[in-house]
N, CA, C and O of each residue as an XYZ file, in Angstrom:
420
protein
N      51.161     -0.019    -15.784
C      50.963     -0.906    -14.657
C      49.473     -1.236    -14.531
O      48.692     -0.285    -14.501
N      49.077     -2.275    -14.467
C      47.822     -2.898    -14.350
C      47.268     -2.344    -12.899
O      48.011     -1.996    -11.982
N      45.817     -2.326    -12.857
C      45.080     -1.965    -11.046
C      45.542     -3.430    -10.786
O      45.923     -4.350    -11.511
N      45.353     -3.265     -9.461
C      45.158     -5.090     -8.738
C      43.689     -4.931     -8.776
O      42.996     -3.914     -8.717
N      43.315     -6.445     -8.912
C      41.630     -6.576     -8.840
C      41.011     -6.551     -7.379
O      41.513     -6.759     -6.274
N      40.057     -6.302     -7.686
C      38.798     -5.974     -6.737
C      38.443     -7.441     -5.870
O      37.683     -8.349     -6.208
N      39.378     -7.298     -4.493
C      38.602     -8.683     -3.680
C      37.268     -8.345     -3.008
O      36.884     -7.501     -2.199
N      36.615     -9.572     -3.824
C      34.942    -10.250     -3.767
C      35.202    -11.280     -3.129
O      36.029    -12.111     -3.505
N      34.120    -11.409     -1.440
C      33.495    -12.635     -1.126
C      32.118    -12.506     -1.480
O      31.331    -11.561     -1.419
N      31.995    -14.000     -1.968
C      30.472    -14.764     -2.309
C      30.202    -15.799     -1.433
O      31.013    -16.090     -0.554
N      29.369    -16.268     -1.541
C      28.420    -17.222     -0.865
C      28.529    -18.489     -1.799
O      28.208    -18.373     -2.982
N      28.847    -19.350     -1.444
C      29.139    -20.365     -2.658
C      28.499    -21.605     -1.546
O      29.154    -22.206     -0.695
N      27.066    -21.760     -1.843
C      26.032    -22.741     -1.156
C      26.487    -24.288     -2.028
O      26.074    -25.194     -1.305
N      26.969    -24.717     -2.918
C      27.029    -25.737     -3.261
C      28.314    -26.007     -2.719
O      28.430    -27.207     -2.471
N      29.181    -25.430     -2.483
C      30.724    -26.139     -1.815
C      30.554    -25.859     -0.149
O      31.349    -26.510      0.530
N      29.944    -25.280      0.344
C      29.145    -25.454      1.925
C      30.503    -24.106      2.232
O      30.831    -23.952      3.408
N      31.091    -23.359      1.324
C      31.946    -22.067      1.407
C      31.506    -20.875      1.094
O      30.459    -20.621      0.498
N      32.491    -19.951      1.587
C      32.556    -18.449      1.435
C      34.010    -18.287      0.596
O      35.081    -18.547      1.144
N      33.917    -17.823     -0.810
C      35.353    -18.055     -1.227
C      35.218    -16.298     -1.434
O      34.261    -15.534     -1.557
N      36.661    -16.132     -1.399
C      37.593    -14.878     -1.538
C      38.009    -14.524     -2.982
O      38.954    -15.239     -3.314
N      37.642    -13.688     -3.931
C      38.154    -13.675     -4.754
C      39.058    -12.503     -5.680
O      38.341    -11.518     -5.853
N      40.005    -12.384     -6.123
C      40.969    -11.372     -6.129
C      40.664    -11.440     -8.048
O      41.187    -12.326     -8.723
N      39.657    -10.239     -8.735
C      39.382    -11.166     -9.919
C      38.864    -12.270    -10.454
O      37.689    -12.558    -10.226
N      39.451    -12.847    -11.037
C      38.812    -14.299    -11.164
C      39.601    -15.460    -10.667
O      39.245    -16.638    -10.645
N      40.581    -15.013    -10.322
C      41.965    -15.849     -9.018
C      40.847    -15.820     -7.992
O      40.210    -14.824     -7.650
N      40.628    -17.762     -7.309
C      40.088    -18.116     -6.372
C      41.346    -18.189     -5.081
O      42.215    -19.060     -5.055
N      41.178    -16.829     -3.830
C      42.797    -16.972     -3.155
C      42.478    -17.245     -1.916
O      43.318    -17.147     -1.022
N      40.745    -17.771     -1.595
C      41.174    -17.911      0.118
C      39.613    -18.558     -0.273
O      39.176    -18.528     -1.423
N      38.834    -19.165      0.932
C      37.581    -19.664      1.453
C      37.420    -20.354      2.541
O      38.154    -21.212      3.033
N      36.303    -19.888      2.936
C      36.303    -20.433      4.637
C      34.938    -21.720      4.674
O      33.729    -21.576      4.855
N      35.554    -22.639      4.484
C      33.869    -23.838      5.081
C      32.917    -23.854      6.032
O      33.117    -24.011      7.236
N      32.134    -23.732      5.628
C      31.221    -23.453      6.884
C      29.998    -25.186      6.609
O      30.096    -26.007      5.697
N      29.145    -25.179      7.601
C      28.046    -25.882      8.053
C      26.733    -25.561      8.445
O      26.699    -24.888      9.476
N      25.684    -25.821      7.964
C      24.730    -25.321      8.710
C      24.213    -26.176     10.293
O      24.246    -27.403     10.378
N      23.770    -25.300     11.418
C      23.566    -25.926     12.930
C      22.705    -24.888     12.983
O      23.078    -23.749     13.261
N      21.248    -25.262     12.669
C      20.085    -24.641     12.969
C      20.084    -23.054     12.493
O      20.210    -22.474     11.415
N      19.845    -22.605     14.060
C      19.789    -20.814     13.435
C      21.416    -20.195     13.615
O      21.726    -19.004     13.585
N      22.332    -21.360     13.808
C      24.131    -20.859     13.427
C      24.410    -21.465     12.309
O      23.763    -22.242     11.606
N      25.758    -20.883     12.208
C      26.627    -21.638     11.007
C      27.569    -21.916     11.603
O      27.932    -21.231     12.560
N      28.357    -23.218     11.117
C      29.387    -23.560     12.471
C      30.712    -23.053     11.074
O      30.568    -23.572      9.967
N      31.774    -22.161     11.278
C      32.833    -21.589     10.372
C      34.252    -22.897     10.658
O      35.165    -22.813     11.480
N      33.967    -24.086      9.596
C      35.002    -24.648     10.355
C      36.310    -24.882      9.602
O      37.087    -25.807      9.841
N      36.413    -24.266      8.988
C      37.954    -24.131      8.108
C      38.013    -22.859      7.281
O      37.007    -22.364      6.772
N      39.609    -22.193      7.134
C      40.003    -21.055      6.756
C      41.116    -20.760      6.144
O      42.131    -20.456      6.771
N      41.058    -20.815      4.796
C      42.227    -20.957      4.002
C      42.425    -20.186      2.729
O      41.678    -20.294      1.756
N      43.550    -19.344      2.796
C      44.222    -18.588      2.281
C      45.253    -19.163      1.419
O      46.188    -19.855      1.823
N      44.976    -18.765     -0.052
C      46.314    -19.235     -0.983
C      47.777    -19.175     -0.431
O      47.901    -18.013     -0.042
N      49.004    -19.879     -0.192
C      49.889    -19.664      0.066
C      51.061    -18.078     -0.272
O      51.779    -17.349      0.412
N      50.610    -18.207     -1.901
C      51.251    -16.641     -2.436
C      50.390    -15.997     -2.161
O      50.010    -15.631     -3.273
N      49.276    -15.221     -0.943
C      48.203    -14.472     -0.663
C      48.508    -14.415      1.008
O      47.973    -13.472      1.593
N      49.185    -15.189      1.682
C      49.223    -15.414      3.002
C      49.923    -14.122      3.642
O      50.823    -13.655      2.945
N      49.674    -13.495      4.798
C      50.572    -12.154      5.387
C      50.083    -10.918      4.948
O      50.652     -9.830      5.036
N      48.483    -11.281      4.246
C      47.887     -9.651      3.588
C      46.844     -9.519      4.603
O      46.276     -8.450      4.377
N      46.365    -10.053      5.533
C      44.889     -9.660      5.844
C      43.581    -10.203      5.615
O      42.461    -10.066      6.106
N      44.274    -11.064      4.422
C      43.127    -11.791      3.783
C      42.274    -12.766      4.344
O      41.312    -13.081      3.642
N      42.400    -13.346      5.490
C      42.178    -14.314      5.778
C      40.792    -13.590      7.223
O      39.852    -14.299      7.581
N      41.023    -12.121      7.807
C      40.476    -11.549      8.587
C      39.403    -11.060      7.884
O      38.247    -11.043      8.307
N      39.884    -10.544      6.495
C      38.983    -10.232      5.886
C      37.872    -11.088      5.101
O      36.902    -10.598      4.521
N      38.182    -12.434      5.185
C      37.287    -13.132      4.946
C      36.237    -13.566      5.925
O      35.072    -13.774      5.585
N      36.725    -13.708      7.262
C      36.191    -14.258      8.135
C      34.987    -12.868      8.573
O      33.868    -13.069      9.046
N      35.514    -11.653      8.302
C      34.306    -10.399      8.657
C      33.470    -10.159      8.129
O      32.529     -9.684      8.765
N      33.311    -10.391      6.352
C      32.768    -10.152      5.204
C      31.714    -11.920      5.479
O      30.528    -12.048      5.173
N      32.468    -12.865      6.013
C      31.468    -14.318      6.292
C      30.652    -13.796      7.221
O      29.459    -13.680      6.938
N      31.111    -13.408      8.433
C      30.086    -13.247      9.863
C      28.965    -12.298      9.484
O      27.844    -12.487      9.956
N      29.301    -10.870      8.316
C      28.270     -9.988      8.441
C      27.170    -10.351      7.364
O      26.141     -9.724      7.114
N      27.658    -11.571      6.761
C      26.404    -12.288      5.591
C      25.882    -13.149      6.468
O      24.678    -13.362      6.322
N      26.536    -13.818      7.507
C      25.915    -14.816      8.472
C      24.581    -13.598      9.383
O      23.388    -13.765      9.633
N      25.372    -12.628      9.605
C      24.492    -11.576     10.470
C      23.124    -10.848      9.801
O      22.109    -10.562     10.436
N      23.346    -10.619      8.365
C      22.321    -10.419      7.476
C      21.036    -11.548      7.333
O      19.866    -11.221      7.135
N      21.357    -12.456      7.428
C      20.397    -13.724      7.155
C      20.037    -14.343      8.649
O      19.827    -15.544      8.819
N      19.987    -13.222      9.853
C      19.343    -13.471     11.028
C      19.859    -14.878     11.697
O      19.148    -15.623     12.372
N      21.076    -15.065     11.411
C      21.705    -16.438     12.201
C      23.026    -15.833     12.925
O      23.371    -14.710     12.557
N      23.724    -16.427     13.835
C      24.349    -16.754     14.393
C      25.996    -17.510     13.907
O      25.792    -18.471     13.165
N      27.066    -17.337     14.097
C      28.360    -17.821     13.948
C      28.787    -18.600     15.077
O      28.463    -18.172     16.185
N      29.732    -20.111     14.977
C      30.105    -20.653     15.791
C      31.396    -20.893     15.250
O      31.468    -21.579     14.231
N      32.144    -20.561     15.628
C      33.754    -20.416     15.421
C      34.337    -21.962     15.575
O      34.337    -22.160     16.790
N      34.867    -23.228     14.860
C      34.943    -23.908     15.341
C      36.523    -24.097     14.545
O      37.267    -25.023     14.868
N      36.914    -23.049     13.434
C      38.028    -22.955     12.921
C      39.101    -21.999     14.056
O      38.976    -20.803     14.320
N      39.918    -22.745     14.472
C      41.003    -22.049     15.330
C      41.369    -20.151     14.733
O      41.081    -19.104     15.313
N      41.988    -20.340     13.576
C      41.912    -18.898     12.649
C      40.892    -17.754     13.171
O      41.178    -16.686     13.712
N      39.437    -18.361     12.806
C      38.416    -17.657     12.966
C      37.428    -17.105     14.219
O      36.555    -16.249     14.355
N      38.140    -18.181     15.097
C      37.611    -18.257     16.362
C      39.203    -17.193     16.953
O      38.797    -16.115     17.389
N      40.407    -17.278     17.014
C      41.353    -15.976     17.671
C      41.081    -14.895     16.536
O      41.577    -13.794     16.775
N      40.391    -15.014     15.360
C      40.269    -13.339     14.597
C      39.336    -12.620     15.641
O      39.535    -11.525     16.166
N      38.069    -13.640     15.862
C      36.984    -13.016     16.864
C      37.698    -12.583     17.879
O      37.886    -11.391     18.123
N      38.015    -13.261     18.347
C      38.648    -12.750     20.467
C      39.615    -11.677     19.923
O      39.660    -10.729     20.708
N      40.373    -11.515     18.885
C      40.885    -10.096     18.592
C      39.994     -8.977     18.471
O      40.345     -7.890     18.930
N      38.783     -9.129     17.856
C      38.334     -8.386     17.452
C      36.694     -8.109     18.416
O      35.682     -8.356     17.761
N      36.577     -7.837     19.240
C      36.160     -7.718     20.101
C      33.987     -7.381     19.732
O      32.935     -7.793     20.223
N      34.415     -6.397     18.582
C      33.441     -6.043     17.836
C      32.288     -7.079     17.359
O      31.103     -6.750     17.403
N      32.625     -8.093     16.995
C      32.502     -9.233     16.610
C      31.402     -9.872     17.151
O      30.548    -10.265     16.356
N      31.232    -10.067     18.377
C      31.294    -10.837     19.168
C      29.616    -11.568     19.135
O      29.126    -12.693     19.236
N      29.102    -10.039     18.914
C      27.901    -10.004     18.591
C      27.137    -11.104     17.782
O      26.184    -11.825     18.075
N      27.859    -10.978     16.722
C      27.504    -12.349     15.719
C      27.681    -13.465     16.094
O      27.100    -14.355     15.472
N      28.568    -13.835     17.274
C      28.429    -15.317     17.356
C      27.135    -15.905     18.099
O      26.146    -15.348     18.574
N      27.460    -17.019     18.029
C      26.126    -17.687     18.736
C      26.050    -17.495     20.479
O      26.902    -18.141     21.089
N      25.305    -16.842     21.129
C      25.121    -16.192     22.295
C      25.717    -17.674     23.763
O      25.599    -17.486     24.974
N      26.117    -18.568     23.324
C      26.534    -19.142     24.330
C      27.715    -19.556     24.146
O      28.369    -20.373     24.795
N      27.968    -18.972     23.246
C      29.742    -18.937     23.068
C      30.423    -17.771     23.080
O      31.633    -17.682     23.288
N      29.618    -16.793     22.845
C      30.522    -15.296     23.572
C      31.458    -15.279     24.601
O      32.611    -14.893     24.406
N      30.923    -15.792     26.031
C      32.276    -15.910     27.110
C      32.881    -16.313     26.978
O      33.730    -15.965     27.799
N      33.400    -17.357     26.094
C      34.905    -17.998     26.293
C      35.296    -16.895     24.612
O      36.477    -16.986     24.275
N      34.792    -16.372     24.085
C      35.462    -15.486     22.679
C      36.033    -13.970     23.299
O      36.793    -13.237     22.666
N      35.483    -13.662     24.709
C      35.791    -12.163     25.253
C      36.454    -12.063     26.338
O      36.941    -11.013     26.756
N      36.518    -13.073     26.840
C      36.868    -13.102     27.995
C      38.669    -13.199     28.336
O      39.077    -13.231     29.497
């Protein structure tokens, strides 16, 4: 029986994404934008045969804490990514400070 491969997110600055990768199978990426000292996260998509694993939370946490490394800010403007946050309470931190109350509240 084969391992399953090792999911890697990268930073992929020429497609304005964060892609997910399971191996060398491309199975999820989230679009983002740059808005000064945020990134606005505005789409989130998961391969169809990949959908119902997690994958899609796990992209969006592994995006915010590279957004959080490089001293900026997250603006949730993908529906997905914006209810992963308000689930996840932890989060919250990373977004952009005038959008916290409506993500915690």
């Amino acid at each position: 029986m084969m391992p399953e491969p090792s999911l890697v997110v990268t930073d992929a600055p020429a497609s304005s994404r964060f892609e997910l990768r399971a191996g060398d199978e491309l199975v999820g990426w989230l679009d983002y934008r740059p808005a000064g000292p945020s990134v606005i996260l505005a789409h989130t998509e998961i391969a169809e045969a990949h959908g119902r694993q997690g994958l899609g939370g796990l992209l969006v946490r592994e995006a915010m804490a590279r957004i959080a490394r490089d001293g900026r800010t997250a603006i949730p403007t993908c529906p997905f990514a914006a209810a992963y946050i308000t689930r996840h309470p932890e989060l919250a931190e990373y977004v952009d400070p005038a959008l916290r109350p409506r993500l915690t509240s």
